[in-house]
FIMARFI-528122 format. One record per residue (C-alpha): z, x, y; residue number from 1. Coordinates in steps of 0.05 Angstrom, whole numbers. Layout:
N
<site <Z; X; Y>; NUM> ...
***
This chain:
394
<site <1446; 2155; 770>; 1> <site <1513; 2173; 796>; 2> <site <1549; 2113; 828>; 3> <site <1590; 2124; 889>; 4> <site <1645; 2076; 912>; 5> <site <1637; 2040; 977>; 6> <site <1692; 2059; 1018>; 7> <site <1701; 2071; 1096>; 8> <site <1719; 2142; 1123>; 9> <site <1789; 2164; 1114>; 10> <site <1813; 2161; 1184>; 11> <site <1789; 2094; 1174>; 12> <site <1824; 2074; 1116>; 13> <site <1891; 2111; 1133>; 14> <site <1889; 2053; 1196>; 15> <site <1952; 2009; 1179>; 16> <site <1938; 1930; 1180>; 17> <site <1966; 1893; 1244>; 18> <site <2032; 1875; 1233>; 19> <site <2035; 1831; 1286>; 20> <site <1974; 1793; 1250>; 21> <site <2007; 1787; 1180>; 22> <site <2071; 1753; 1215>; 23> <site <2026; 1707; 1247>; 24> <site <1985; 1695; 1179>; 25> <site <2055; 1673; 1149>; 26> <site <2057; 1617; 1200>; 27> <site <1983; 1594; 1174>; 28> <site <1976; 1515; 1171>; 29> <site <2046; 1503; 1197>; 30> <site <2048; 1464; 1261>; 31> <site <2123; 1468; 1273>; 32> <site <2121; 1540; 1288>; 33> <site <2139; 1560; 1361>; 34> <site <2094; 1617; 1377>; 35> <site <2108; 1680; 1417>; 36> <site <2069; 1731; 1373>; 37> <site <2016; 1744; 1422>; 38> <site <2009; 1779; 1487>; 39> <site <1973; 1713; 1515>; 40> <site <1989; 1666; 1575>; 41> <site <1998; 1596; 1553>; 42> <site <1963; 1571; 1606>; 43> <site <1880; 1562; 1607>; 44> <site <1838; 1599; 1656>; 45> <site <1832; 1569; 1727>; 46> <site <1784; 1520; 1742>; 47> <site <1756; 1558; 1797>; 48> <site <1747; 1615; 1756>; 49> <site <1711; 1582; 1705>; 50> <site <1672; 1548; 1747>; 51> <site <1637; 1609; 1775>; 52> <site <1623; 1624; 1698>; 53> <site <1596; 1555; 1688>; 54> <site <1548; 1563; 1758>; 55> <site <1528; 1632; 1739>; 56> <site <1506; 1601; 1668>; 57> <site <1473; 1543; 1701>; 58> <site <1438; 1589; 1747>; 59> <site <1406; 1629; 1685>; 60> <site <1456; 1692; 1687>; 61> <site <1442; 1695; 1605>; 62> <site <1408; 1777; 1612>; 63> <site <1430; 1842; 1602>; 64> <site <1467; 1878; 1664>; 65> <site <1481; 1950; 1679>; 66> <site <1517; 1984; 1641>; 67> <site <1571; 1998; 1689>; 68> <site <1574; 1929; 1709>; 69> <site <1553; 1886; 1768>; 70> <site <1546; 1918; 1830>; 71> <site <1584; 1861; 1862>; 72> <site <1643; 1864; 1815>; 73> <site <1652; 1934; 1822>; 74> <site <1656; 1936; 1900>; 75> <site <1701; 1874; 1901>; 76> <site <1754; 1924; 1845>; 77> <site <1733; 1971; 1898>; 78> <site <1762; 1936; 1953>; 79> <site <1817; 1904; 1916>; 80> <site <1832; 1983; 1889>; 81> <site <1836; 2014; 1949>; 82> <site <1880; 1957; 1984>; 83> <site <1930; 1974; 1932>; 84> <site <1932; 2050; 1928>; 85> <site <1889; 2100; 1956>; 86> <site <1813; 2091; 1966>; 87> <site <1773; 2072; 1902>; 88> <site <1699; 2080; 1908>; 89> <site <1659; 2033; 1874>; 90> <site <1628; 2090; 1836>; 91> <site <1693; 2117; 1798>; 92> <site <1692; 2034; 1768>; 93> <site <1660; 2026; 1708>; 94> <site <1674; 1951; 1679>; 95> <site <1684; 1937; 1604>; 96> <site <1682; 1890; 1553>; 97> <site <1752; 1875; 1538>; 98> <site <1810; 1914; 1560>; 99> <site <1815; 1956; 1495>; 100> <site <1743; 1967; 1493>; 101> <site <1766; 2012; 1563>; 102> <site <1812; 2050; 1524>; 103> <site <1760; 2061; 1474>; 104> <site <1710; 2082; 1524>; 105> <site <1761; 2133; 1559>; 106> <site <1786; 2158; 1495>; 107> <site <1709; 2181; 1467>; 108> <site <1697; 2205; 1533>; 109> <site <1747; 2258; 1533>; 110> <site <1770; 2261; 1457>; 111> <site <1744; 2311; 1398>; 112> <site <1763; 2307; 1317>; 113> <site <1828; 2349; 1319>; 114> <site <1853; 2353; 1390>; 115> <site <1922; 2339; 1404>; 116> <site <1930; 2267; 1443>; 117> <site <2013; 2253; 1457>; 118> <site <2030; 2174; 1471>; 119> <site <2096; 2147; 1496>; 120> <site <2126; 2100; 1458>; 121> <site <2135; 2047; 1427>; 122> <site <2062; 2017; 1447>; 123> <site <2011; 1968; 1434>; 124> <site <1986; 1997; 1370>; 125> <site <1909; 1995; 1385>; 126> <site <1920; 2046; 1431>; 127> <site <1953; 2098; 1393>; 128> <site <1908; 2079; 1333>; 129> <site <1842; 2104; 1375>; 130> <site <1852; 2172; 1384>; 131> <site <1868; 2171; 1303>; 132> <site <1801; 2136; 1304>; 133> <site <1768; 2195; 1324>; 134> <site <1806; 2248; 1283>; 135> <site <1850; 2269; 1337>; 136> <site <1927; 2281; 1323>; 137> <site <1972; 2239; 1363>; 138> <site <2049; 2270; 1380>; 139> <site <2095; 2212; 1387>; 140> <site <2157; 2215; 1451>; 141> <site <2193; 2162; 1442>; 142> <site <2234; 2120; 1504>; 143> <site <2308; 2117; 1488>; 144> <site <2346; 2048; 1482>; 145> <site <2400; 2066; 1521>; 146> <site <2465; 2046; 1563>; 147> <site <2438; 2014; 1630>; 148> <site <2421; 2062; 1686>; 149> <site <2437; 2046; 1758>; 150> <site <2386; 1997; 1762>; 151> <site <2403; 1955; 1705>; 152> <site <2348; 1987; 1658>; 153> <site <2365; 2006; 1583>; 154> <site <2300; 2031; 1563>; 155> <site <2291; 2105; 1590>; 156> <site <2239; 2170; 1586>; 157> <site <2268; 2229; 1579>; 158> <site <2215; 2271; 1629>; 159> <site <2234; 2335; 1608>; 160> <site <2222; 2318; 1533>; 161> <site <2154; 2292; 1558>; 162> <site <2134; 2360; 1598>; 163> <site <2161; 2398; 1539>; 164> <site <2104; 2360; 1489>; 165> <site <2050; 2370; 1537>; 166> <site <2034; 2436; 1523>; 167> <site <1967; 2474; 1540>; 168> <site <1928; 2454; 1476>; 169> <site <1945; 2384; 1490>; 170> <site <1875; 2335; 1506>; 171> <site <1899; 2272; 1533>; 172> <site <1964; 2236; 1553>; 173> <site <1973; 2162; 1547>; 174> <site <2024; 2128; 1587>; 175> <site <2024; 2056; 1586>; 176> <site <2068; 2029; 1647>; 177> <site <2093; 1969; 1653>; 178> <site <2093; 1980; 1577>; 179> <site <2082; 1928; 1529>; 180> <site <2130; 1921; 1491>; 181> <site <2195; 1935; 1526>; 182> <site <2171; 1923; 1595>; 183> <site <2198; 1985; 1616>; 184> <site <2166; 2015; 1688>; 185> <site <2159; 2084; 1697>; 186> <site <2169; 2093; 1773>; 187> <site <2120; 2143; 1828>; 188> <site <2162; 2207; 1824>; 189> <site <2159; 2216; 1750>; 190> <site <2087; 2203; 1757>; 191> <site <2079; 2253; 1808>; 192> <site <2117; 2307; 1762>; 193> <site <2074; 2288; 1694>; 194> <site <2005; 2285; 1743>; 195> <site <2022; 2356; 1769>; 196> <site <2041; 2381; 1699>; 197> <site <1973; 2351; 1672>; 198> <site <1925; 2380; 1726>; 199> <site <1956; 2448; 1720>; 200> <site <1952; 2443; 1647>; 201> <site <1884; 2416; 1646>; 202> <site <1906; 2355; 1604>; 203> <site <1876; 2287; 1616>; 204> <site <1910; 2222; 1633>; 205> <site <1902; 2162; 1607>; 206> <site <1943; 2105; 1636>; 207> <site <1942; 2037; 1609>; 208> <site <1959; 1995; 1670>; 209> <site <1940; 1924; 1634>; 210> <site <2012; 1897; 1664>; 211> <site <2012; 1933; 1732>; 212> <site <2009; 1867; 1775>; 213> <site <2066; 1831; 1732>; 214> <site <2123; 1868; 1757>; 215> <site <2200; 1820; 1781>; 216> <site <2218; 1866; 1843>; 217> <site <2187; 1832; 1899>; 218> <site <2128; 1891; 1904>; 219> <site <2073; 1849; 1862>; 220> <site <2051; 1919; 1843>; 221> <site <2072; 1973; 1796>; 222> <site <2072; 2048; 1812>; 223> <site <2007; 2073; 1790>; 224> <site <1975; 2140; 1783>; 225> <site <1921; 2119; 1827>; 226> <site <1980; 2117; 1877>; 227> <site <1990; 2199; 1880>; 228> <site <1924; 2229; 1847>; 229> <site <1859; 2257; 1875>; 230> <site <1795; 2234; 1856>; 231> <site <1767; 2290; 1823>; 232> <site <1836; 2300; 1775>; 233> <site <1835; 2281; 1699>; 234> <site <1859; 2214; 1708>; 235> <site <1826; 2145; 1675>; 236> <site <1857; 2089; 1681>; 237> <site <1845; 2024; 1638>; 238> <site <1862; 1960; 1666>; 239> <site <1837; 1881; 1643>; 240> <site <1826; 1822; 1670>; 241> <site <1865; 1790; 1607>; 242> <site <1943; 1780; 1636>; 243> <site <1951; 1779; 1707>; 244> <site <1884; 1733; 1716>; 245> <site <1910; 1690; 1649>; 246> <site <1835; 1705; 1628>; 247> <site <1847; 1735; 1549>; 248> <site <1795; 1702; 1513>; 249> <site <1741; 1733; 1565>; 250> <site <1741; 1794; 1538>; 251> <site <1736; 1837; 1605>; 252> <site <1764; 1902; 1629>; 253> <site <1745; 1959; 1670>; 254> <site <1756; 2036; 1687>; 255> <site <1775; 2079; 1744>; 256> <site <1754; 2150; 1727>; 257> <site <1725; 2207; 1770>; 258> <site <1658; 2184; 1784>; 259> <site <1634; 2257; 1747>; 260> <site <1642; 2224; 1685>; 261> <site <1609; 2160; 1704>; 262> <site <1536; 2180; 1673>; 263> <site <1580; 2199; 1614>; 264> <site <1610; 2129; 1604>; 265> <site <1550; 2093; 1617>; 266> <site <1522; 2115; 1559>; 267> <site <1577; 2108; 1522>; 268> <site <1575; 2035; 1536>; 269> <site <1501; 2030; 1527>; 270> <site <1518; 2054; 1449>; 271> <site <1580; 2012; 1444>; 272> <site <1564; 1944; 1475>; 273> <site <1510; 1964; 1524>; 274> <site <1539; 1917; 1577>; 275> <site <1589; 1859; 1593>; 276> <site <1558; 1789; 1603>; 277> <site <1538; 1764; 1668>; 278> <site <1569; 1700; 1675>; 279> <site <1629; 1732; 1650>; 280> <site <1628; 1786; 1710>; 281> <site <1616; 1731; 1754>; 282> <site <1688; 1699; 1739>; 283> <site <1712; 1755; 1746>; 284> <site <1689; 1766; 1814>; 285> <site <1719; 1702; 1846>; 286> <site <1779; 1719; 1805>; 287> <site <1792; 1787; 1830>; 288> <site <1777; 1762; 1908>; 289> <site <1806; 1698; 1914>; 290> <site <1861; 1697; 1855>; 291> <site <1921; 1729; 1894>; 292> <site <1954; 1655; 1894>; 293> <site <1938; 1648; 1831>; 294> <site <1972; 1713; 1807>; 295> <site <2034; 1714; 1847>; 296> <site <2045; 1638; 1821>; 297> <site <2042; 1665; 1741>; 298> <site <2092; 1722; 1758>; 299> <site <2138; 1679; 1797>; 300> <site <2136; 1632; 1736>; 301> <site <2135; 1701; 1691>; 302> <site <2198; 1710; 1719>; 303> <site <2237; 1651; 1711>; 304> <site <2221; 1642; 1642>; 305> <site <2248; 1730; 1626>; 306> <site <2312; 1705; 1656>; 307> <site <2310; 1639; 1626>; 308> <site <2301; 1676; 1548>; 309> <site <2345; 1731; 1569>; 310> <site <2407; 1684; 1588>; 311> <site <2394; 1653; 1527>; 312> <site <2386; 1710; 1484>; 313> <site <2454; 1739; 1510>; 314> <site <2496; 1677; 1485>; 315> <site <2476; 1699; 1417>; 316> <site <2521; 1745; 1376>; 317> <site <2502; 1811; 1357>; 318> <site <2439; 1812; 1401>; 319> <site <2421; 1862; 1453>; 320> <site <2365; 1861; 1495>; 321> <site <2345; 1900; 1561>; 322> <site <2319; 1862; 1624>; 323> <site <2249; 1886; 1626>; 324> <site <2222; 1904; 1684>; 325> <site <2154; 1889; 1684>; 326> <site <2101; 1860; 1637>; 327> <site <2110; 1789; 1591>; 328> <site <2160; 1812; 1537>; 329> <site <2225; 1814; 1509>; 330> <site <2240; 1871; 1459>; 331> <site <2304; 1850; 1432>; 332> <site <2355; 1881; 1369>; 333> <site <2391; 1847; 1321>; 334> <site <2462; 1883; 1297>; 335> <site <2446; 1908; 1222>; 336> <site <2374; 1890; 1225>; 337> <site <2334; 1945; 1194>; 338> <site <2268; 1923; 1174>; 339> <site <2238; 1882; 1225>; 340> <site <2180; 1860; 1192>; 341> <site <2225; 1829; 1140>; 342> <site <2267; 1791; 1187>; 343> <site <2202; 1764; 1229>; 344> <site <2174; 1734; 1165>; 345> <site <2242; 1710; 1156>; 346> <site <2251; 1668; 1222>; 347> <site <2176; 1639; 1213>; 348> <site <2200; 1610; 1148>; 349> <site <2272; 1595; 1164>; 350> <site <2276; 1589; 1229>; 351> <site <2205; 1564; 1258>; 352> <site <2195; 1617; 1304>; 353> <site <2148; 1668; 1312>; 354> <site <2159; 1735; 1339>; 355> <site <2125; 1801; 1330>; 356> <site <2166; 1851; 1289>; 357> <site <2187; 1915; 1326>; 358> <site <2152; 1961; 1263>; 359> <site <2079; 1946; 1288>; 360> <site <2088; 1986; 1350>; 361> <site <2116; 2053; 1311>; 362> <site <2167; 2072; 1277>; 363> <site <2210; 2074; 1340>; 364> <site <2205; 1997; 1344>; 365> <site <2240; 1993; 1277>; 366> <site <2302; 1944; 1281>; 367> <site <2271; 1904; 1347>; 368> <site <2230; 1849; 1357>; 369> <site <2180; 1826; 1405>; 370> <site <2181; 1757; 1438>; 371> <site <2122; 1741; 1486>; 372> <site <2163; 1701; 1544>; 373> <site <2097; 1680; 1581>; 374> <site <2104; 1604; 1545>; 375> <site <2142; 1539; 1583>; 376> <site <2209; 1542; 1589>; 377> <site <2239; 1488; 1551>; 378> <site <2199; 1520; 1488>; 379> <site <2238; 1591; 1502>; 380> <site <2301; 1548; 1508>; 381> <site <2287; 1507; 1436>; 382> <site <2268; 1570; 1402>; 383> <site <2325; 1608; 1425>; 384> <site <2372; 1549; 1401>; 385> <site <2330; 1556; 1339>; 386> <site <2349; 1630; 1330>; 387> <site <2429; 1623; 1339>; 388> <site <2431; 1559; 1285>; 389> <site <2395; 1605; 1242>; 390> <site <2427; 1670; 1244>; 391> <site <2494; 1633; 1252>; 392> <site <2473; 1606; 1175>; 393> <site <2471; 1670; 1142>; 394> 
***
């Protein structure tokens, strides 16, 4: 009999291997190694968050739940929604297990083998590597590193190059604002423009709004296209419960879509993960009504430790770096750096610090690297310190 080899589908082996991961696996077993690879808070969860988890586990919460989530949780996103923008109805909220697993969900909702799905960039890779997931063909329009604008920013879209690439046969837009990695924030008239485009177009939107709530203007809130849309247009927007609420290892998310596609997604989840845990929703719940302290606390500390690295960064020779705007990152150049995977490997050997190299989120990252600045301060400080002695040694 014929033997066959055991291999996984082609868009499943063309997937490249997380960069970000095989920086961090060059740090394995080393102790001295000051971290900022991840897109994780340093601090753990808030006791009073996890003590609703712990009740709702004492109390027996151990069974499946809808698969749109608990009715409670979605009215209190409801209310916390519509406080924020315009109204959300609990029935256009469908929660998720994980952040990602929402961009997932949106992404087979609306996505076929072969459409044409355009991303700005650089992103997170996971969510330009889903729509390749499914066989669709993702059109890359990069943001431009750029002398500082008005406000300070160096990191621009050009909007017209963005209108231009979303022509008529185009699926699906995905914007990802305040964007991880270069904590750029696109602002409400540009989203106005790009949601008018869309709906006449008939092109969906997917925003990624994990980072709306860490934003260093005063506002606590990023412009979002829940701000300026209907409910009935093509918009879904993923959000998690991961950054602002510190809660990353809880695996929680959630959608706003137009509540005609809410049968749709619920069984999608029902074949995915069929629901997320109970005592996990009901965290959740006292986090999203009672953790506005809690929040505006980790973004006023958020934004201490930006300017801390950023002062620090800016003492160095040959580096440039933008101020970002929103979100927990740095994305920073070296002069003459080229390969960026190279030179992260080289600072976790040399240099003790670990960054995320600029190549795992595109090609337009290339030459940049990521630094996570949501760790204490005097760690930022040492590592930076760390940094000049070792690029002053070359």
């Amino acid at each position: 009999m014929p033997r066959f080899p055991a291999t996984a589908r082609p868009a499943v082996r063309a997937l490249g291997a997380s960069r970000i991961r095989e920086v961090a696996n060059a740090a394995m077993g080393r102790s001295d190694v000051l971290p900022f690879w991840f897109g994780e808070p340093d601090a753990v969860t808030a006791s009073f968050i996890r003590d609703a988890a712990h009740r709702a586990l004492e109390a027996g919460d151990t069974f499946y739940h809808h698969n749109l989530g608990s009715e409670p949780l979605r009215q209190a996103l409801s209310a916390y929604l519509s406080a924020r923008h315009q109204p959300v109805s609990a029935d256009r909220v469908a929660i998720t297990s994980s952040g990602v697993n929402a961009i997932m969900l949106a992404a087979q909702t609306v996505v076929s083998p072969g459409d044409r799905v355009v991303a700005v960039v650089p992103l997170w890779p996971n969510v330009t590597e889903i729509p390749a997931i499914l066989g669709a063909r993702v059109h890359r329009v990069g943001l431009r590193f750029a002398a500082p604008d008005a406000t300070g920013a160096r990191w621009h879209l050009d909007i017209e190059e963005l209108l231009e690439a979303l022509t008529p046969d185009t699926t699906m837009l995905i914007l990802n604002s305040p964007s991880n990695p270069t904590g750029w924030v696109m602002g409400s008239d540009p989203m106005a423009r790009v949601l008018a485009h869309c709906r006449e177009r008939g092109i969906w939107i997917l925003s990624d709004e994990a980072y709306e709530r860490l934003v260093f203007d005063g506002s606590r809130q990023a412009p979002s296209f829940l701000d300026v849309a209907a409910d009935d247009d093509r918009l879904i927007v993923a959000n998690t419960f991961s950054k602002a609420w510190q809660m990353t290892g809880w695996r929680l998310g959630w959608l706003v879509l137009p509540a005609s596609l809410a049968a749709d997604v619920a069984k999608l989840i029902e074949y995915n993960t069929s629901c997320a845990p109970g005592f996990v929703q009901a965290g959740a719940l006292v986090a999203v009504r009672d953790g506005e302290p809690l929040v505006h606390s980790f973004v006023d500390e958020l934004q201490t430790r930006r300017d801390t690295l950023v002062q620090a960064l800016r003492e160095i020779p040959g580096v440039s770096c933008d101020v970002p705007a929103g979100a927990m990152y740095l994305f920073f150049s070296l002069e003459g750096e080229r390969d960026s995977l190279a030179l992260a490997k080289h600072l976790v050997r040399d240099a003790g610090i670990g960054l995320a190299p600029g190549s795992a989120f595109g090609p337009e990252g290339e030459g940049f690297l990521r630094w996570c600045f949501a760790r204490p301060v005097e760690q930022l400080r040492s590592a930076a310190e760390r940094l000049a002695g070792t690029l002053a040694g070359r």
